[in-house]
C-alpha positions as CSV (number, residue, x, y, z in Angstrom):
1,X,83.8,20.3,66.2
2,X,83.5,16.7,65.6
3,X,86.6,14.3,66.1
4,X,86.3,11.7,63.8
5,X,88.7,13.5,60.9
6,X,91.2,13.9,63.8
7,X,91.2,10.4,64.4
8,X,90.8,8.7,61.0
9,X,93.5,11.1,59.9
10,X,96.0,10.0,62.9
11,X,95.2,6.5,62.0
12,X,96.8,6.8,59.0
13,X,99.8,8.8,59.8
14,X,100.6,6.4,62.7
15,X,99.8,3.6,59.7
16,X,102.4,4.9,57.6
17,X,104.9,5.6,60.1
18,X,104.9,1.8,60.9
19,X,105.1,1.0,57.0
20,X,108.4,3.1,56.7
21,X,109.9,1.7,60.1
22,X,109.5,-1.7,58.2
23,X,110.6,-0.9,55.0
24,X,114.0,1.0,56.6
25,X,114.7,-2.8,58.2
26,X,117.3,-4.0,55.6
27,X,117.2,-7.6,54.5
28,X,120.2,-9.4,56.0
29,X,123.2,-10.1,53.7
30,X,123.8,-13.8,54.1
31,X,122.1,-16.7,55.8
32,X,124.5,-17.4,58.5
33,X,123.5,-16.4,61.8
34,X,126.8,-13.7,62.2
35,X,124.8,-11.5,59.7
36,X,121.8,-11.5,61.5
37,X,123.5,-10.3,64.5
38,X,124.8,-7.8,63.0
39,X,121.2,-6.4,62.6
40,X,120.5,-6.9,65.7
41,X,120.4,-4.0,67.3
42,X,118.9,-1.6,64.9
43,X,115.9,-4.5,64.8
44,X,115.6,-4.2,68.8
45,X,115.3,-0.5,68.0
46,X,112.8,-1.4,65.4
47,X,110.7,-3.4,68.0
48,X,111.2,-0.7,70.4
49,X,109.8,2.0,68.1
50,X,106.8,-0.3,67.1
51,X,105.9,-0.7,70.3
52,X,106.1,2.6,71.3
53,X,104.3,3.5,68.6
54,X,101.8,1.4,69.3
55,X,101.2,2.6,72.8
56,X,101.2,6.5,71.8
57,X,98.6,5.3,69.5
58,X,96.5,2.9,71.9
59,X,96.5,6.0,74.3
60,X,95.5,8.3,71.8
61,X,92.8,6.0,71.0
62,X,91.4,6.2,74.5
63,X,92.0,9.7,75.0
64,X,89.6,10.1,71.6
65,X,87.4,8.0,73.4
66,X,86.8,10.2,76.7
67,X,86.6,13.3,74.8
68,X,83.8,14.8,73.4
69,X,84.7,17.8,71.4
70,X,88.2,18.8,69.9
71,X,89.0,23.0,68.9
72,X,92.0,24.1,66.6
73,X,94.4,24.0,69.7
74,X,93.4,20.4,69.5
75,X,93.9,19.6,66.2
76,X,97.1,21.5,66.2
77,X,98.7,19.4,69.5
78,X,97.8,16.8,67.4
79,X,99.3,17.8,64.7
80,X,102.9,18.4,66.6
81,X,102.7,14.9,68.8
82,X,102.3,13.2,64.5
83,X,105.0,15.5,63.6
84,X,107.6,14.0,66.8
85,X,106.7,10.9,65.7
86,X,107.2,10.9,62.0
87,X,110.7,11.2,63.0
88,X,111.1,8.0,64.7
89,X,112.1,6.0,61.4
90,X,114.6,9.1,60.1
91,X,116.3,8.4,64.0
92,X,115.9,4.4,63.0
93,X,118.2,4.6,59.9
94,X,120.6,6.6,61.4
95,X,121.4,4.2,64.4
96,X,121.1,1.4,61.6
97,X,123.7,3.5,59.7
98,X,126.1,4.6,62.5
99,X,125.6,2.1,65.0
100,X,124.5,2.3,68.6
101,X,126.4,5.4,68.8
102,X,126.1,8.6,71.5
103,X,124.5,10.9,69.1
104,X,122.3,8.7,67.1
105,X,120.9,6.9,70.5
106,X,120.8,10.8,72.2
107,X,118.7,11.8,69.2
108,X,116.6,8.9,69.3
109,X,115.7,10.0,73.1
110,X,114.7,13.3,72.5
111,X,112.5,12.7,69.8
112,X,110.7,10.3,72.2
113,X,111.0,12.7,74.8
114,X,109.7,15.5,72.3
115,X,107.2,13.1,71.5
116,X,105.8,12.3,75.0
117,X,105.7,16.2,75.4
118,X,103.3,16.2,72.8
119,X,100.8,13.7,73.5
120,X,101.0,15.7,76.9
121,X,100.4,19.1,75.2
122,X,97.2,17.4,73.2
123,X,96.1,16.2,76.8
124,X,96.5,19.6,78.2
125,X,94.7,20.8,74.7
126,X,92.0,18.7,74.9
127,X,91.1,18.8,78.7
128,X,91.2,22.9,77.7
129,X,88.7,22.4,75.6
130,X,86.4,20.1,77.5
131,X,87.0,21.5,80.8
132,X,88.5,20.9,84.3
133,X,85.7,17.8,85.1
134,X,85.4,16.5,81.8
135,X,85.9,12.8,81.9
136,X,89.7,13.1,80.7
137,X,90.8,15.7,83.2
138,X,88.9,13.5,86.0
139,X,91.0,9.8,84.2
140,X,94.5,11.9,83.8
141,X,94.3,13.6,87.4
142,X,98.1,14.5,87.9
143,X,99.6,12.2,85.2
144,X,102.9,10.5,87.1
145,X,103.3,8.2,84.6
146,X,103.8,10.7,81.7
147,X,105.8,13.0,84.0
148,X,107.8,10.2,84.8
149,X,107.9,9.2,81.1
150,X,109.0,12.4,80.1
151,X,111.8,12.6,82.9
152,X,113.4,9.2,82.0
153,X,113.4,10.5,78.5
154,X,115.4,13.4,79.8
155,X,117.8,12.0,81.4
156,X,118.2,9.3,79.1
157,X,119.7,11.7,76.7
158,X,122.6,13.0,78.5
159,X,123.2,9.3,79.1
160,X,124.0,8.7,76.2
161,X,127.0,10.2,75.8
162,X,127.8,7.7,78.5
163,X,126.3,4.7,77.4
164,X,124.0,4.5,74.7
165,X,122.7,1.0,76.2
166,X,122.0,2.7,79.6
167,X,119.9,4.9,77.5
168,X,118.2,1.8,75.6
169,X,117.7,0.3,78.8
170,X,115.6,3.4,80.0
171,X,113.7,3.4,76.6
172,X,112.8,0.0,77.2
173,X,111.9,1.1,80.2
174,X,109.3,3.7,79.9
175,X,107.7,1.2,77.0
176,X,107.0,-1.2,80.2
177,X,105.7,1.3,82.3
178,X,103.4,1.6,79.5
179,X,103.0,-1.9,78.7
180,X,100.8,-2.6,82.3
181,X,97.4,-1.3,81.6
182,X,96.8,2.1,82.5
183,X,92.9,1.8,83.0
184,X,92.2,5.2,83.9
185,X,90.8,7.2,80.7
186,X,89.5,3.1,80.5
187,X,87.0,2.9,83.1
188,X,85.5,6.6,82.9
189,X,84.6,6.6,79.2
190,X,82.8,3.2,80.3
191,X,80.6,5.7,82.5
């Protein structure tokens, strides 16, 4: 089966999961700079959730790239990493609506976490379907930096009852690991 649906159709779900996360940023009250701030954090978790967007959806892109034939298992991986996602801006409004809170922030973690699982589960999918020396199982090889993705999501939850910024901190954190180029599925679909 041919993968071109699968990615024109997670093109636009990713699409309109950005377009929501903008339209749920509310419009500041005043013009002085105190009512700014006071949006400040749920715009930092706006930035955060755009740019981890974007990186779910730059890796996707590359793991499309290496593959060369998707199955049902596929398309329904797929399917559950969109559905993890799409709940990104629901987790946005309720931090912009309760604050910076242990619950709301928790949440917000374990939809990323859930989320991370799933782009694993489509890699695990796909690779299934391909086989063990396709060019995506050969570019993955043992994956630290989703495992480790998906641990600092863990614990980040818990955190959260702590400190919800010690859990921010850590969400930033896995978007850096991110951020550096991961040139793996990169250079073998090149070959």
């Amino acid at each position: 089966m041919g993968k071109g649906r699968l990615e024109i159709f997670t093109d636009g779900v990713v699409a309109v999961i950005i377009t929501i996360m903008v339209l749920e940023v509310k419009v500041p009250q005043g013009g002085d700079l105190a009512r700014i701030q006071e949006l400040l954090p749920v715009f930092l978790a706006y930035v955060l959730s755009y740019i981890t967007i974007g990186i779910f959806w730059v890796n996707h892109h590359h793991m499309l790239h290496a593959t060369e034939r998707i199955d049902g298992w596929v398309l329904w991986a797929n399917l559950n990493l969109l559905f993890w996602l799409t709940l990104i801006p629901f987790v946005i409004r309720w931090m912009d609506e309760r604050g910076l809170t242990p619950f709301p922030v928790a949440t917000y973690g374990a939809v990323l976490a859930m989320a991370a699982i799933g782009y694993s589960l489509l890699e695990r999918a796909i690779i299934a379907c391909n086989g063990r020396t396709s060019r995506l199982a050969v570019a993955i090889g043992h994956d630290f930096k989703g495992w480790l993705s998906i641990g600092l999501y863990f614990v980040s939850v818990p955190l959260a009852f702590v400190s919800p910024w010690i859990s921010i901190a850590l969400y930033f954190a896995v978007a850096v690991i991110w951020l550096v180029p991961d040139r793996r599925i990169e250079s073998t679909a090149r070959t």
